[in-house]
N, C-alpha and C positions, 0 to 999 in steps of 0.2 A: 504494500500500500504506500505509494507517494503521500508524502507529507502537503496538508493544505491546509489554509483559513479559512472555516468557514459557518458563517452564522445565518439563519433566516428567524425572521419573526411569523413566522410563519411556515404549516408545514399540513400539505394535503394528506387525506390519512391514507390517499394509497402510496405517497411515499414515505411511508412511517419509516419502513425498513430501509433505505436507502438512505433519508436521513440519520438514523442513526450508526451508520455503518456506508459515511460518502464513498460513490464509486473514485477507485483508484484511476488516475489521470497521467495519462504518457507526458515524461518531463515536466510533472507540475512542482512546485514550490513554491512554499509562501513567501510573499513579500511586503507582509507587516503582522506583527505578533498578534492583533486584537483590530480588524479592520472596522471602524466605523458603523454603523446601521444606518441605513438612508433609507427614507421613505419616499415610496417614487408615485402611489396613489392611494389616494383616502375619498371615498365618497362620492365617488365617479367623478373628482377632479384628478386631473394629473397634476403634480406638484412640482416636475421639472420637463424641462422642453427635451428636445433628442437635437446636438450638438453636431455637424458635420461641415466640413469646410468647403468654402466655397467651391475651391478647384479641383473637388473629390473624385475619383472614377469615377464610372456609372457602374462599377460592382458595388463599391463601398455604397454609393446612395440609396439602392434598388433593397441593399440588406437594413440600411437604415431606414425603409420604407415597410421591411416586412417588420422592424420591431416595431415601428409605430402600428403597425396593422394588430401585432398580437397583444402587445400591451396592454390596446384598448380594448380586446375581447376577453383577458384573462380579467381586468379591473375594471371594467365596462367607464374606462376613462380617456375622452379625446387626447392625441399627446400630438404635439405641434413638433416639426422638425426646423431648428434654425442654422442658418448658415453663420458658422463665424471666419471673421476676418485675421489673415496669414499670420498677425499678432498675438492670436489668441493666448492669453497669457497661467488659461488654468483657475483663472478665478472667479469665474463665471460659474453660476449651477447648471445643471445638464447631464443628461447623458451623453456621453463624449462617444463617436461611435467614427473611424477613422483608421487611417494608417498610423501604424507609432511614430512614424518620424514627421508625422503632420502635427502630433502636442507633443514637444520635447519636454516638457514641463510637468508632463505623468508621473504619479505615483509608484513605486515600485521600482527602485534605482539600478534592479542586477539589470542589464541588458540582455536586446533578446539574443537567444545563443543562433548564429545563424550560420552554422558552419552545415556538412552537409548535402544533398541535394534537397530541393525545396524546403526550403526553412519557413512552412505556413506553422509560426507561432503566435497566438497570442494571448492576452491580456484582459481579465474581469477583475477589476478594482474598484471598489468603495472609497471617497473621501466625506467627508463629513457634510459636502454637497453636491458632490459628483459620482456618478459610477461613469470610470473607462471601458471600454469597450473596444480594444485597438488590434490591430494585426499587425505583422509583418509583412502582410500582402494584402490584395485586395479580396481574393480568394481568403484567406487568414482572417479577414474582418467580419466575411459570409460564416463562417464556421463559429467564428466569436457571438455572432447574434443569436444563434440556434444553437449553442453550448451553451449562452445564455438562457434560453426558452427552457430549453431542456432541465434545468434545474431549478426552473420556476415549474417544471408539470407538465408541460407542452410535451405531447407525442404524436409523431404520426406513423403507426407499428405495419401499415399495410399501405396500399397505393389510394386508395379513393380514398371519399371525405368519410365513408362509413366510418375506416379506422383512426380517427384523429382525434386525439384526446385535449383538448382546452380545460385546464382548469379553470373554474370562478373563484378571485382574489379581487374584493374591493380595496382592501385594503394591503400593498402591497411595497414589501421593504425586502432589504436584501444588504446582507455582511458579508464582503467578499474580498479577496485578493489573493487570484492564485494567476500564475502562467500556465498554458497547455500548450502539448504540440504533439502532430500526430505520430503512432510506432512506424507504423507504414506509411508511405511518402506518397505512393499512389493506392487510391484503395475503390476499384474496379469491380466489387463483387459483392451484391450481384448489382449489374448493372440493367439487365433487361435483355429481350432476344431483339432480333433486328425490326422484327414486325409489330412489337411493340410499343403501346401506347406512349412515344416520346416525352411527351408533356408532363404524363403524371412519373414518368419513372424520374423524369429532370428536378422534379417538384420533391421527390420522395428522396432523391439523394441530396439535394441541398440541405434538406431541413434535417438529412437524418450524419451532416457532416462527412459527405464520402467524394464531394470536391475538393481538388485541389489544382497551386497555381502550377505545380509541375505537369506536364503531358510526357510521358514514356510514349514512342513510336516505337511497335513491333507488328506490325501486319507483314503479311507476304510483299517483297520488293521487287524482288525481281522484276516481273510483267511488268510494273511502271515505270523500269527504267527502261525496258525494251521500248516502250511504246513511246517514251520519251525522246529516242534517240533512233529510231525506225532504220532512219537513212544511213548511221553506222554501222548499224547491224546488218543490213543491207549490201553494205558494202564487204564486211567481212565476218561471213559467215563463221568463222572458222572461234568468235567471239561463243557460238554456242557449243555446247555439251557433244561431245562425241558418242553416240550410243550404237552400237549395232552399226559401226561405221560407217553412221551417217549424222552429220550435223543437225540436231533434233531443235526445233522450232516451235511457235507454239506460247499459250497463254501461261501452261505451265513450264516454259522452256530452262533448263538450269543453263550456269554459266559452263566456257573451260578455264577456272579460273587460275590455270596456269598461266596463262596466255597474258602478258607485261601490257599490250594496248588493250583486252579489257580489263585488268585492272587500271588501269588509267583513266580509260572512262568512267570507269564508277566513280573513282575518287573526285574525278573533274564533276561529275556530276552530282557528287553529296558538297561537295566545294562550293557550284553555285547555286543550290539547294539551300543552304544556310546563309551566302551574302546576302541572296533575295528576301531571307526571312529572319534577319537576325537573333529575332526572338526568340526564335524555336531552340527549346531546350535539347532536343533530340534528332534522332533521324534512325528510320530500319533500315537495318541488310539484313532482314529474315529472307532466307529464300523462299523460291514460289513452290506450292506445295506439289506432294506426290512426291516417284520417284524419278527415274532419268537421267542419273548424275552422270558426269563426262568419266570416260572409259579411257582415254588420250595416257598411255606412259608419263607425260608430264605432270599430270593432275596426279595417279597414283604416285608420281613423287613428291608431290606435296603434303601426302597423307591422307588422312580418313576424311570421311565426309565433312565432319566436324572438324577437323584440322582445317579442310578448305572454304566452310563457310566463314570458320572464325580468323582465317586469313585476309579474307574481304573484310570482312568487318575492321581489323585494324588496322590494315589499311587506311581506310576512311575516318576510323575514332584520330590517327595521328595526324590527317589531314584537316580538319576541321577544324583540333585544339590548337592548331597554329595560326588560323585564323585571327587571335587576340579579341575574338570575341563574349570571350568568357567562355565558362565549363561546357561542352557541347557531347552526350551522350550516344551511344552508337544501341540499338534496341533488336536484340536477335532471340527467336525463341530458341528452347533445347527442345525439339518434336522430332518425331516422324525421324530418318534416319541422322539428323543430324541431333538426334538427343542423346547418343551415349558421349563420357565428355572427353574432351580432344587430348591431344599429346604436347600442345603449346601453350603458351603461354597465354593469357588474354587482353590486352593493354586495358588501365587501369578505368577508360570510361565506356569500357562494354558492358553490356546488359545483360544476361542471359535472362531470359525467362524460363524455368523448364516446367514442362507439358506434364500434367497428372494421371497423365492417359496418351493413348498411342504411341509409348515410348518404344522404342528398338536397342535389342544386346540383350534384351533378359533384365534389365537395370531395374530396382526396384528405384521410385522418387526418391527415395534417404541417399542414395548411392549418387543418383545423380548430383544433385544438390551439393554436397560433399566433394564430388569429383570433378566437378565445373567452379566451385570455391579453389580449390585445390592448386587451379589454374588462373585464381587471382581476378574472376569475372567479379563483378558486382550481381546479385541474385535476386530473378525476381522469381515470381509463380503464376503459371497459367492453369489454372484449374477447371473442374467441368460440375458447378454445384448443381447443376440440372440438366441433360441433354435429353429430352422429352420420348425418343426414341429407347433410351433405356430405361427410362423411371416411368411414363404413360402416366405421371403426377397420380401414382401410388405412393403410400403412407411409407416412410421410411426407405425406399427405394434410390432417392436421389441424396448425395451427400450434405445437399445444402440444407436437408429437414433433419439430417443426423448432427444432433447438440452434440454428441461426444466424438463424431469426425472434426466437426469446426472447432472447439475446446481442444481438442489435441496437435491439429496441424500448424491452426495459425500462428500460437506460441513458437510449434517447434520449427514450421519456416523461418520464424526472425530471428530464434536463438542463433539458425546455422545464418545468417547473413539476409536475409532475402527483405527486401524493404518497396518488393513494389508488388503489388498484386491484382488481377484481373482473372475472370472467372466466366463460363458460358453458363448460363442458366436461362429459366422459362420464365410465364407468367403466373406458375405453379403456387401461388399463396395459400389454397386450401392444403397442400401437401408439405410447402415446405417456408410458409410463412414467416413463423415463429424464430427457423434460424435463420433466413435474409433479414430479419431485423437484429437478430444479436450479432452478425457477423459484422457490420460498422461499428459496432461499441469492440469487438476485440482488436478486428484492424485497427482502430485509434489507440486502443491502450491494450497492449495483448495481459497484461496484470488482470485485464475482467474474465479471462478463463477461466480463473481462478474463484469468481463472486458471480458464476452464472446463474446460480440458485437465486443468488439479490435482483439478478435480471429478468431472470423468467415471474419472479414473485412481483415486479415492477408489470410485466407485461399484463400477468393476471390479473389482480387489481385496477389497473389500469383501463383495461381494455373489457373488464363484465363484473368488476365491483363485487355485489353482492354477492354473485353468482362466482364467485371465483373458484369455489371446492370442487363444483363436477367440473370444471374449467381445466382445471388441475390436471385431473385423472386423463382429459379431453387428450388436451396436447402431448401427455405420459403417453400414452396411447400412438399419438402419433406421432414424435419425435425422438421417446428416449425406450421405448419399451423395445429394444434391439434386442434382448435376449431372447424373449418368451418367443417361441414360435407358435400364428396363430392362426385359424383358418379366415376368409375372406369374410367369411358368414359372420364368425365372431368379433373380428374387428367393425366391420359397418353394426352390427345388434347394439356394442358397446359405444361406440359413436353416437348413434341415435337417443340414445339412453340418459347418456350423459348431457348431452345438446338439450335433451324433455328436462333433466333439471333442471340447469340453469334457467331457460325459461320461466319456470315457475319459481326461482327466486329472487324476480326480478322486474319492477315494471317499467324500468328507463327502457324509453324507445330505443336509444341511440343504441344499447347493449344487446337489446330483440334485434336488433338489423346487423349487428354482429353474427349475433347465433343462427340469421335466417340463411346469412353469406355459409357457414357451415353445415347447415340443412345441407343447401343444395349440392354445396360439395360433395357432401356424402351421398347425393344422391347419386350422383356421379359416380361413385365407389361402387353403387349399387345395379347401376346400371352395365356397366361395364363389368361387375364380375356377372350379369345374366349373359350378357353377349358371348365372353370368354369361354364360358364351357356349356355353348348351344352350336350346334351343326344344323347342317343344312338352310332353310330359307328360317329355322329361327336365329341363324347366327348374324345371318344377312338384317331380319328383321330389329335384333338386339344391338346393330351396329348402327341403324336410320337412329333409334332410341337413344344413344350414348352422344350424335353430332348434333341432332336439334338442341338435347338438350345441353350441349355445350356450350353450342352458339346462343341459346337464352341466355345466359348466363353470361357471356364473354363482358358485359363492361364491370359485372362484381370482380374479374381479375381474378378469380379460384382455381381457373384451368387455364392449361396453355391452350387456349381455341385455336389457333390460326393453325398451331403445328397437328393438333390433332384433326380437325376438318381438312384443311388443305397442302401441309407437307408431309404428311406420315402417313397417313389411311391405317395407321397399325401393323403396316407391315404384313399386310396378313392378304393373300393371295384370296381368301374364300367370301371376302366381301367388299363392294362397289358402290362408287358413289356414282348415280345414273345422270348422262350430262346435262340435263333437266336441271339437276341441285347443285353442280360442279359449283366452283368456291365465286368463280366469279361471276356466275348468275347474280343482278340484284336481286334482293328480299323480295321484289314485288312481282318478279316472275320465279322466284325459286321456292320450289313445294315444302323442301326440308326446313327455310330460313324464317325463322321468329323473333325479331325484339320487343315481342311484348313482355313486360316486366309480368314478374311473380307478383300475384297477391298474398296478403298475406291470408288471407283462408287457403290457398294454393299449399303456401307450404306447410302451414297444418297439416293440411290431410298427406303430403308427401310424411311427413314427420310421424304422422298416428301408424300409417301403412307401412313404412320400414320398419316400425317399431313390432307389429305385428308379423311381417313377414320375416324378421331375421331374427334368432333365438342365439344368446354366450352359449359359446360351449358351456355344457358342465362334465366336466373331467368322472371319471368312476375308479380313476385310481390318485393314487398319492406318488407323487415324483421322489426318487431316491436320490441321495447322494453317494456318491463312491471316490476314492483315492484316485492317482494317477501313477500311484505308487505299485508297478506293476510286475508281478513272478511267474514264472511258466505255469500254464493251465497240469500241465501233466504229475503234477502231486494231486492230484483228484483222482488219477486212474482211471479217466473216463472210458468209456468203452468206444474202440475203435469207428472211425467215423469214414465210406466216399470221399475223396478231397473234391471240394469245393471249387469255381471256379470264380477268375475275377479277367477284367481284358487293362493286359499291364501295358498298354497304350496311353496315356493319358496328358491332359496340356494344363498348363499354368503351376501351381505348386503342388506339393504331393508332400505327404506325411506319413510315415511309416514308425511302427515300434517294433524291437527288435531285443534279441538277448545275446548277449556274447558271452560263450564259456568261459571265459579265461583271460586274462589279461593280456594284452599285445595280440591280438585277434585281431585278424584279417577280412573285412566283409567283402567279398567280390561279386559283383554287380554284371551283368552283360547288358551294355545299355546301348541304343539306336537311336540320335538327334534327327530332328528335322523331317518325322516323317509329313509333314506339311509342306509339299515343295517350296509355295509360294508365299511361307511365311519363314524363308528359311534366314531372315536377316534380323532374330531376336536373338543371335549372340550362342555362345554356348551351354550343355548342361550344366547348370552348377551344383551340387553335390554338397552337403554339411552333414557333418555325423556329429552327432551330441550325446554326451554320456549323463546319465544320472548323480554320477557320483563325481561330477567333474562343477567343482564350488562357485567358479566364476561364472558358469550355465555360456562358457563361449565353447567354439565348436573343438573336438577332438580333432578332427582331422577333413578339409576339405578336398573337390577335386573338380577343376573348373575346364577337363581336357576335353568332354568330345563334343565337335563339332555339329552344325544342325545340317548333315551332309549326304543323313541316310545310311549310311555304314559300324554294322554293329563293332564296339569296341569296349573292352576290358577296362572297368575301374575299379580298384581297391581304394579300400576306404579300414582305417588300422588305429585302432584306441588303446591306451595307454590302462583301459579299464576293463572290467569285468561285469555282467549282469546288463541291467536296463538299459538302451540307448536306443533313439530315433533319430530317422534318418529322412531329412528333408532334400529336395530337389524342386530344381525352375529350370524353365526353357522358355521362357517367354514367350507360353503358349503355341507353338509349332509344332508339341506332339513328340512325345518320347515315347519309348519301350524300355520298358527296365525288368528284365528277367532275373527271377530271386530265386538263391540258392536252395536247394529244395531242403535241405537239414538243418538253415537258420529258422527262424520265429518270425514270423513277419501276421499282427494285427495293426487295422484301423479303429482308429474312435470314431464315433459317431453318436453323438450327442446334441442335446438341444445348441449349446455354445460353442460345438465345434463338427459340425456333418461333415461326413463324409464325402470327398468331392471325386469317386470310381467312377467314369463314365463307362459306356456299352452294359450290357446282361452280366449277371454277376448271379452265383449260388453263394452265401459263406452263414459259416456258422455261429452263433451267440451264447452264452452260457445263461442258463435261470436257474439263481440259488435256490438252496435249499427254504424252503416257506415258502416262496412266490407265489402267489394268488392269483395277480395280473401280469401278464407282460404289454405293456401300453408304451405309447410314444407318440412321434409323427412322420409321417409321410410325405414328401414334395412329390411323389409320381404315385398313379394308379397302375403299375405293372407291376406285375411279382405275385407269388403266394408264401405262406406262413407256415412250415409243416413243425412237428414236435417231433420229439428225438426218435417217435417209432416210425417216422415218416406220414403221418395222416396230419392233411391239409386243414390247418383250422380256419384261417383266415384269408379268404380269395380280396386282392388289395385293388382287382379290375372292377367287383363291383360297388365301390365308393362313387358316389356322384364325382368327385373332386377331392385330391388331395387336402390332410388335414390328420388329425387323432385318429388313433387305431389301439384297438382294445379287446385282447385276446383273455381268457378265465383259464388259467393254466389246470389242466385236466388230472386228477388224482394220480399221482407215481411220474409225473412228467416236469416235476422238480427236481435239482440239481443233475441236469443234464444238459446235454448239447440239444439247441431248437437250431432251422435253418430255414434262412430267406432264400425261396428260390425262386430262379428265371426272374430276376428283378433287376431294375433300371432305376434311377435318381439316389437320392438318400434315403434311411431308417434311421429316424435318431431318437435311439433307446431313451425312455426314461424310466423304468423302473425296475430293470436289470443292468448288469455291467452294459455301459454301452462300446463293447470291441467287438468286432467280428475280426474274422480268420477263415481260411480254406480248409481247415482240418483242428482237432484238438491237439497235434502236436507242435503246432504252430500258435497255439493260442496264448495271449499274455493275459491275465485279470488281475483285477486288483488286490493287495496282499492278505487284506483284513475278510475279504471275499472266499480265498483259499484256504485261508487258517482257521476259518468257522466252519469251512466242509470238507474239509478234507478227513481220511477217516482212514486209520493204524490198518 
């Protein structure tokens, strides 16, 4: 917690807790031990004017327009804006709202700290008849007024006027003197998709502090310097990429940038790129996307992909800062293949951003990040908090509704260096709401990861008052409840449920038009899970159902309308938008299109009928706990079992447990990279063996040799230990084979907090202790059946409507024995037996306290 001053006479009671426990503020400190109280309105008079100088920007005035706009609605008191003259010597009352070097005469003598890139800091100060209100920038003085607002009550937690919270203060003082400035320098996330509503997303970032006077350039460059210079290019082809021995052309054309005259022109061209604009803090050499890098012997002597984008790049960053125009930044993502990190160096005002996603090598983000530091880049972060095509603005699906992704990364990008951030996201508010508005209070001050619990109890209160309790569970439900695995059924039942409380403890309208905006959302939830697991002309018909009713909805901001109507169709082959309703029919000739608003009888009866139609699970068993602490199955003496199969093909990470006889043990592996031709450019297998008994939990022994090339090859992997170890593998999803020694132990877990991720048909077998009553869990696929250790099928998992709970009555004598899943696909994650499987009981590990209560002399 940054140290601060800070007093009010006043305190709304939904920010009880916040006042007593002020949020922590990036680079804040006090600058007067006991600041003043000033009374700014009493009695719907305002008591001092708003102070701005004559020859002010038009940022500075436009922000000292919105304080006079909020002032008067929070204290319901007209406030006058006066212009003072280049003299002004400080002794005048006012609110002083300006540049800091427009009143040198300010309170609070440290200076501002302005080292850095973008130094938007500034200044809330209390004098015994002035509050300042100053920046560093003019952008710094935007952020000062609505830091201001902001701790008088003012919120605006979503995009429309539904979600903005005005306090009522007649009477309104305020003790202050702290500096602020922000962690991240640019903070891009979320900022909106491209078809969205400009206006209210520009409105929702101002006020929620996520401008700033710095602009990072990192779009794709390439194409605009093509087109830029046509006629050069024109003339010497030889400026493009060699592929397939042929000079490859094109919007996404790469450079050869070995080639001394185009690196020339770049440079000449990022040269008079910046005379013309002096201003401009930056400039991109992101290259143009895809692949097609030049093949030309020269180029591969210049290195890796990354080696020759970040060639260009400094290039241009040393061209530029010789300019004498001040600090001038070069902006290049780390993506696609130029995101594993280079072999050079990176001059000191390159950017990297790297990509959270599409990365190439196998690299995990921590690696990158680390290994583009490494090379002395400056770091930012390109992140993906909603890509509508993965998440379909389902509940916990996109990162940017996951509290404990955003709470965990943002911190940990700025500890490693990363100080600029931007992010793709939706118009997703009904799914991921909650955290698009806590991700600019962590970007500002990454210390509030830390008081998110003070944030989300700000947003509750704030945003449904009375109603805050079912409120609570609401958002639990949709933001943080990542462990529970739960069916579709039971989360919309629970939704509905919670949403019919609040309403009823609550007669403020403005909070009913909150809760109506999550109706419909849910209804949304509900629609789209009838479509998803309907065939034929009901799937077709459940998919008309899921667009209208999105497009009713599109100006509450709940879904991302435009992606789900008109760029995605869901991906899904089995149902049509008829070109009768196509996206850009208007409304008045298209059958599908409605903007007539919901009544509010409308969403009643949506609200009585989900509630009716969708039932919580109720569970019929009790979830166990078990160890991790795990001993060969075969001190049971289980009776001989078929081995089991599983298809050792599989992409992305992989998790094995495993027992080694003896110390200095040898695991040998036959492993096959790259069975994915055309994703053969994620790098090598990489291989980590970790032992149980090895204290620092770092790996025993790794092996990062075989290539993704399709040719089987020998890895040993050799530990210093004996007993428990598992053993992890990545390939950056291209598809491995890993063939296991038939006389080691090889089980997976598969649990609620950890499923198994086996893809193809799989048979393997499970252990149910001694007592077991139920064997219950859940299921992500409807294939496979359940049999018990004499082989009768108890549980057919094809006829479940839809993945979810499954819940078997273990049969008289068919405890402490081996059961088995067969002919099955997705995961089973056990909860109320060990949850491992294994191919045979000679292979099986369970947990120790498991073994030792059944095992029998």
């Amino acid at each position: 917690m940054h140290n601060l001053s800070l007093q009010w006479s006043w305190i709304p009671c939904f920010l009880f807790l916040i006042a007593l426990t002020p949020p922590s503020l990036a680079d804040s400190h006090a600058t007067a031990e006991s600041p003043p109280t000033i009374l700014l309105a009493s009695a719907e008079k305002a008591l001092l004017p708003i102070v701005v100088r004559e020859d002010c920007d038009a940022i500075v005035l436009a922000a000292a327009k919105d304080l006079q706009e909020y002032l008067q609605k929070i204290s319901g008191a007209p406030f006058t804006i006066q212009e003072a003259a280049a003299d002004f010597d400080g002794s005048q009352p006012g609110i002083v709202v300006g540049l800091e070097t427009s009143f040198p005469n300010r309170p609070g003598r440290q200076p501002f700290d302005d080292s850095g890139i973008g130094p938007d800091q500034y200044l809330l100060c209390s004098t015994t008849n002035q509050l300042y209100v100053l920046g560093s920038t003019p952008m710094a003085v935007e952020n000062a007024v609505w830091g201001l607002l902001h701790r008088m009550g003012y919120r605006l937690y979503f995009l429309t006027d539904t979600w903005e919270v005005v306090p009522d203060q007649p009477k309104l003082s305020i003790a202050i003197c702290v500096t602020e400035k922000p962690d991240y320098v640019t903070r891009q996330a979320p900022r909106g998709a491209p078809w969205s509503d400009r206006a209210l997303w520009a409105r929702w970032k101002t006020r929620n502090r996520l401008n700033s006077s710095y602009s990072l350039s990192t779009g794709h460059a390439y194409g605009n310097i093509v087109r830029r210079h046509q006629e050069a290019f024109s003339a010497h082809p030889e400026y493009f990429a060699l592929v397939d021995g042929e000079r490859r052309t094109g919007p996404n054309a790469k450079f050869c940038i070995s080639n001394p005259g185009l690196r020339q022109l770049v440079v000449d061209h990022a040269v008079a790129t910046i005379k013309a604009n002096p201003r401009l803090k930056s400039i991109s050499m992101d290259p143009s996307d895809g692949g097609g890098w030049c093949e030309c012997d020269q180029c591969a002597a210049v290195g890796s992909v990354s080696d020759r984008a970040l060639t260009l790049a400094n290039d241009v960053a040393t061209a530029i800062n010789k300019l004498g125009l001040g600090p001038k930044h070069v902006g290049m993502y780390g993506y696609n293949q130029h995101s594993p990190p280079p072999n050079i160096k990176a001059h000191p005002n390159v950017v990297i951003s790297v990509a959270t996603a599409f990365i190439r090598g196998g690299y995990t983000v921590e690696e990158l990040v680390e290994g583009w530091q490494r090379q002395d880049a400056v770091i930012g972060i390109r992140d993906y908090h909603d890509v509508f095509a993965w998440s379909h603005d389902l509940p916990r699906k996109a990162r940017g509704g996951k509290i404990d992704y955003l709470t965990r990364t943002i911190p940990w990008f700025y500890e490693h260096g990363a100080r600029f951030m931007n992010s793709e996201n939706m118009d997703s508010w009904g799914a991921n709401g909650l955290g698009y508005w806590l991700t600019p209070q962590i970007l500002w001050d990454v210390d509030n990861a830390q008081q998110v619990d003070d944030l989300i109890e700000d947003f509750l209160t704030g945003a449904f008052g009375e109603a805050a309790a079912p409120m609570r569970q609401f958002f639990q439900l949709l933001n943080q409840d990542s462990v529970s695995v739960r069916s579709q059924e039971d989360v919309i039942a629970r939704m509905y449920r919670y949403l019919d409380k609040a309403q009823q403890l609550t007669s403020d309208q403005q909070i009913h038009a909150r809760i109506a905006d999550l109706i419909l959302y849910t209804r949304y939830l509900e629609l789209y899970q009838t479509y998803r697991v309907s065939k034929g002309s009901a799937r077709q018909a459940g998919f008309e159902q899921v667009w209208r009713h999105a497009y009713r909805i599109q100006d509450r901001m709940m879904l991302s309308t435009v992606a789900l109507c008109q760029r995605d169709r869901f991906r899904d082959s089995a149902v049509n938008v008829p070109a009768e309703a196509d996206w850009k029919v208007p409304e008045e000739e298209n059958p599908w299109k409605s903007s007539e608003p919901f009544s509010t009888d409308e969403i009643q009866d949506i609200l009585a009928a989900g509630i009716k139609a969708n039932q919580p699970t109720v569970l019929d068993f009790v979830a166990q706990n078990y160890s991790d602490d795990l001993v060969p199955a075969n001190q049971l003496n289980l009776a001989p079992v078929a081995k089991g199969r599983y298809d050792n093909r599989n992409r992305g990470t992989q998790r094995v447990h495993t027992w080694l006889p003896k110390p200095k043990s040898t695991l040998e592996l036959q492993v096959t990279g790259g069975l994915i031709k055309h994703y053969r450019d994620r790098g090598n297998v990489r291989f980590q063996l970790h032992a149980q008994a090895e204290a620092t939990l770092d790996a025993v022994d790794t092996d990062n040799s075989v290539p993704p090339d399709g040719i089987q090859r020998t890895v040993r992997l050799t530990s210093p230990y004996s007993g428990l170890h598992s053993i992890e593998w990545n390939d950056g999803s291209d598809q491995t084979q890993v063939v296991w020694p038939a006389d080691i132990p090889w089980t997976v877990r598969s649990s609620i907090e950890e499923p198994m991720r086996l893809g193809g048909r799989w048979d393997l077998y499970f252990y149910v202790p001694r007592g077991t009553k139920i064997v219950g869990g859940y299921t992500d696929s409807t294939k496979g059946e359940l049999h018990d250790s004499e082989g009768n099928r108890l549980f057919d998992f094809s006829e479940m409507d839809s993945p979810g709970y499954f819940s078997v009555a273990v049969p008289s004598g068919q405890d402490r024995a081996l059961w088995k899943f067969v002919n099955s696909r997705g995961s089973r994650m056990l909860m109320t037996v060990p949850p491992y499987l294994a191919p045979s009981a000679e292979t099986l590990l369970l947990p120790r306290e498991v073994v030792d209560a059944d095992h029998e002399e």
